[in-house]
N, C-alpha and C positions, 0 to 999 in steps of 0.2 A: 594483479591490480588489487589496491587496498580499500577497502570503504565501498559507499553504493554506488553502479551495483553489483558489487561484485557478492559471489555466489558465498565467498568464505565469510563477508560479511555478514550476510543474512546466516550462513548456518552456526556463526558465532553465538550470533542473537539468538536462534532457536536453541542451540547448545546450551549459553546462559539462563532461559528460561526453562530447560528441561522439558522441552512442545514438542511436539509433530505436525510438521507442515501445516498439514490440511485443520487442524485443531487450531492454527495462528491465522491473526490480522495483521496485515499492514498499516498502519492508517497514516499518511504520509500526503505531503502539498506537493512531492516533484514526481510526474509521470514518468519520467526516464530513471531514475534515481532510485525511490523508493516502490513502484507501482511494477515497474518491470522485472523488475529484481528478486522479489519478492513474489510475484508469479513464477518467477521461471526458477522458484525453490518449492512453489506446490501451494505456496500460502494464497489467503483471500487478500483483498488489499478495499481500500477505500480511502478515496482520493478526496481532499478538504481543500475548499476551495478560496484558501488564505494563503500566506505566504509567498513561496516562488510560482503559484499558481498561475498559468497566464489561460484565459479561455480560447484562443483560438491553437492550441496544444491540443485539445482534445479533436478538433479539425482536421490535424494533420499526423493521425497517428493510428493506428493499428489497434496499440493496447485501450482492451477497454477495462475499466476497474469493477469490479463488485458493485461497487456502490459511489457516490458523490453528494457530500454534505458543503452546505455552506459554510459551516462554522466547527470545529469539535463538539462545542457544545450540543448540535444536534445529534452527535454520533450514538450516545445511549438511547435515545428514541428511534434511532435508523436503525441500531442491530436488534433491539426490542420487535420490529416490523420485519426485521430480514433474516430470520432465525439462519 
C-alpha cells in the first residue's frame, strides 16, 4: 500500500525530515489517514478540525489523537500548552 496510512509513508516522511518518531507530529484533518498512521509509527498526532474532518468520526472510533484544534491556526498555542 502506497501513501496514508501506510507505514512506508509515514517513515518516508520521517526519513525526509531526518526525526524520530516520538520527537514528530502529525497534524492532519483525516483520523484514519493521517491520525492512525502516524500513531502506529510512534509519532504524536493532532487532529484539525477543517477539511475532511467530520465530528461524528471521533464517535465512532477507537483512535484518540493528542490533541484537537479548531483551525491550524490555533496549533502554535496548543503545542505551546502541550509541551
Amino acid at each position: 500500500m502506497l501513501g496514508k496510512p501506510s507505514p512506508a509513508y509515514f517513515r518516508a516522511a520521517l526519513d525526509a525530515l531526518d526525526s524520530d518518531p516520538e520527537l514528530t507530529w502529525m497534524v492532519g484533518d483525516d483520523i484514519e489517514g493521517d491520525v492512525v498512521g502516524a500513531q502506529a509509527m510512534g509519532m504524536r498526532t493532532v487532529l484539525v478540525r477543517t477539511g475532511k474532518f467530520r465530528p461524528d468520526e471521533l464517535e465512532h472510533t477507537r483512535v484518540v489523537p493528542d490533541g484537537i484544534v479548531s483551525s491550524i491556526a490555533h496549533l502554535p498555542d496548543w503545542l505551546e500548552a502541550n509541551p
